[in-house]
N, C-alpha and C positions, 0 to 999 in steps of 0.2 A: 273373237269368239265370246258368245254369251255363257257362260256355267250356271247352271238350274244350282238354287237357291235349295237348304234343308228342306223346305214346305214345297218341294216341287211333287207334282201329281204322281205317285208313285204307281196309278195303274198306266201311264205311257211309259213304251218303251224308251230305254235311256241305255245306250251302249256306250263304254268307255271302255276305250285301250289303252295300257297301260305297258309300257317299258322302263324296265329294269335296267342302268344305265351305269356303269361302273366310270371311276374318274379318267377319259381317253387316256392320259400319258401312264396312264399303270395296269392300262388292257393289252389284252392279245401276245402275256409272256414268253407264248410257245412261239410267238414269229420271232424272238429278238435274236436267233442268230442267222438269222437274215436283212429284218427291219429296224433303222433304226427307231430312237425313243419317238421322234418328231414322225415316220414314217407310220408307225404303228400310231398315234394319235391320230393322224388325217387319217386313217382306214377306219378307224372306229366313227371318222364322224360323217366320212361320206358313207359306210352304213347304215348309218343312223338317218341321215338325211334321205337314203332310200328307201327306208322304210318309213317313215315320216310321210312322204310323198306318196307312196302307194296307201296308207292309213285316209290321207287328206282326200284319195280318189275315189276311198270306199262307199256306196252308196247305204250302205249299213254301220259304221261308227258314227257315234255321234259326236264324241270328242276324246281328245288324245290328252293323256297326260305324261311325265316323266317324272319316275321316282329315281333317287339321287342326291350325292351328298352336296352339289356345289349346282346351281342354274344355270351356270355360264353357257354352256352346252344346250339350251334349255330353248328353242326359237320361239319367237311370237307365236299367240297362239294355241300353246301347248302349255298345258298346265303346270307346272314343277309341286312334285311335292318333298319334301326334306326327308334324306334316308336316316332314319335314328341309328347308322352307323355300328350294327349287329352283325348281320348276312343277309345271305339274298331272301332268302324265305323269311325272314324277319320282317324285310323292308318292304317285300309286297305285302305282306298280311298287313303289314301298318298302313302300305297305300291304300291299301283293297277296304280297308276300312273308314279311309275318312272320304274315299270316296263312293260307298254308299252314304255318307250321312248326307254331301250333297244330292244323290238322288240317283246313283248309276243302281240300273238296277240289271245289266248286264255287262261282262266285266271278259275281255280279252286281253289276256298277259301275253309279250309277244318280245323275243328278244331282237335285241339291236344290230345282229352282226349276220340279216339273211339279205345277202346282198341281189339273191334274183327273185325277190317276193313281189309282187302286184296286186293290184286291188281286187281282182279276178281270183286269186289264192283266198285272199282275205274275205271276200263275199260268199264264198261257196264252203269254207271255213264256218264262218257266222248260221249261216243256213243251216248246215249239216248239224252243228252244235246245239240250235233252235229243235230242234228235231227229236235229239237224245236230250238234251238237258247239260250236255255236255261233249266239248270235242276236244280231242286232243291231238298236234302233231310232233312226231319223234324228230331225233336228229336223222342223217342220212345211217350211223350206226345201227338207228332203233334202240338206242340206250335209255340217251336223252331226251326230254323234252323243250323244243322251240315255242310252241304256243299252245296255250289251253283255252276255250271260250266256257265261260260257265253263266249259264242261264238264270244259275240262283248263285250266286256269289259267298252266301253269306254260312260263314261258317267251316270254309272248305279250309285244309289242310294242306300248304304248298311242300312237297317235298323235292328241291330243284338240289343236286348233284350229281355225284354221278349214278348213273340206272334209276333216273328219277321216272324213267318212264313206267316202268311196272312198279313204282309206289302210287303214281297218278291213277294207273287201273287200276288197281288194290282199293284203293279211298272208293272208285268210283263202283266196283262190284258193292263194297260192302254197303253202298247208300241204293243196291238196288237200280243200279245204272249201266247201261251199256254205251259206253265215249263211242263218239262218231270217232275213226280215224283218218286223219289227212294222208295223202299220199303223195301232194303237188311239190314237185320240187323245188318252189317259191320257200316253201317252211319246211322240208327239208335239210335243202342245201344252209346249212351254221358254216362261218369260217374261222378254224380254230388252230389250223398246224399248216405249216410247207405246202404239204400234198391237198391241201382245200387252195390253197392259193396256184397250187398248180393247174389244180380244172377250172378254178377262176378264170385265168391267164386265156383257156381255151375255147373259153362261151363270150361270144359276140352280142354284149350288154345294147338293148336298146338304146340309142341317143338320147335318148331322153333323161334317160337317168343317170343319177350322178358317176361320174367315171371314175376308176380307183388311175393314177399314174402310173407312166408306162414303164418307169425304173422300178417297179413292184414284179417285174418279170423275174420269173425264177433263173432265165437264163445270162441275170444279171449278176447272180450270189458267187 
C-alpha cells in the first residue's frame, strides 16, 4: 500500500480507518474464566483479522491503519502507529492526528473485537456518515460506541468508555449535527462477556471468514 505523502491534495477524498488495538494477551478479561491467556489472544486476533478483511473489501476506505503499543499484530499493509501509552481516547486523538498530517481527510475509528462486520456494514456506515457529517454505531446495549465515521476529523473529542455513546451525541448536537445512526448488526454485535460468546457460538459465520475454534464453545466450560 502506497500512504499519501503531507503535500498530498487535500481536496480528494482520503478515507482512513483506524483501530484501536489493545496488547492480544491482555484483552477480553471478562472471558478469562472461561478462556484461557493463549485462547483469549487467538480471539482478539482472529477478530481483528475479520475486520481487517472486511476493511480491505470496502469500496470506500482507502487505507487502514493500527494504533497500538507493539506492531507485532500489525499485518502488511496496514499502517502501525505507536500508542503513546495513555488511554484509548489519548491514543486515537494522537492517531487521528498524525494521520491527518499525512492527508486522511476522513477518518473511521472502528473497534477490533466485531466479529460479524462486513464491507456492506462498513460501506453504507461511510455513506450514511457522508451525509451527516458524521455517523456513529452503538454497542448491542446502546451504551457504547463500536465505530464513528467523521467527515471532518479534526478537532473532535473521543469520549470512549463506558455510555460513551451519549457523549459522542452530546459533542455532535453541540457542533450543530445530527450522527447518522447504525443499526447493522455487523457494528453492533462487540464481543465482550460469556453470553456474546454464547450467540457467537450460534450464528453460522460465513467460510470465508476467519473462524474463532470450536473448543471456544460455551458447552465446553
Amino acid at each position: 500500500m502506497t500512504y499519501p505523502s503531507p503535500h498530498t491534495d487535500n481536496t480528494a477524498s482520503n478515507c482512513w480507518a483506524l483501530i484501536p488495538l489493545k496488547t492480544p494477551g491482555l484483552g477480553k478479561t471478562r472471558l478469562s474464566g472461561h478462556l484461557s491467556s493463549d485462547d483469549r489472544k487467538q480471539l482478539v486476533e482472529t477478530m481483528l483479522a475479520g475486520v481487517i478483511e472486511a476493511l480491505r473489501a470496502s469500496r470506500l476506505v482507502d487505507h487502514i491503519a493500527i494504533v497500538s503499543l507493539s506492531a507485532e499484530h500489525c499485518p502488511a499493509g496496514v499502517l502501525h502507529i505507536s500508542d503513546p501509552g495513555k488511554d484509548l481516547n489519548d491514543a486515537l486523538t494522537y492517531a487521528s492526528q498524525q494521520l491527518q498530517i499525512i492527508g486522511a481527510r476522513e477518518l473511521l475509528i472502528i473497534h477490533a473485537d466485531l466479529p460479524l462486520i462486513d464491507s456492506r456494514d462498513i460501506d453504507s456506515f461511510i455513506k450514511a456518515g457522508r451525509q451527516q457529517q458524521i455517523a456513529l454505531a452503538s454497542d448491542h446495549h446502546g451504551m457504547g460506541t463500536n465505530a464513528i465515521y467523521l467527515r471532518q476529523p479534526e478537532n473532535f473529542t473521543f469520549n470512549f468508555g463506558h455510555g460513551s455513546l451519549a457523549r459522542h451525541l452530546r459533542q455532535a448536537e453541540e457542533r450543530g449535527l445530527q450522527p447518522a445512526l447504525s443499526q447493522a448488526r455487523g457494528l453492533q454485535f462487540d464481543l465482550d462477556t460469556e453470553q456474546d460468546l454464547h450467540c457467537l457460538n450460534t450464528i453460522n459465520l460465513p467460510h470465508s471468514r476467519p473462524q474463532p475454534p470450536a473448543h471456544w464453545s460455551l458447552s465446553h466450560a
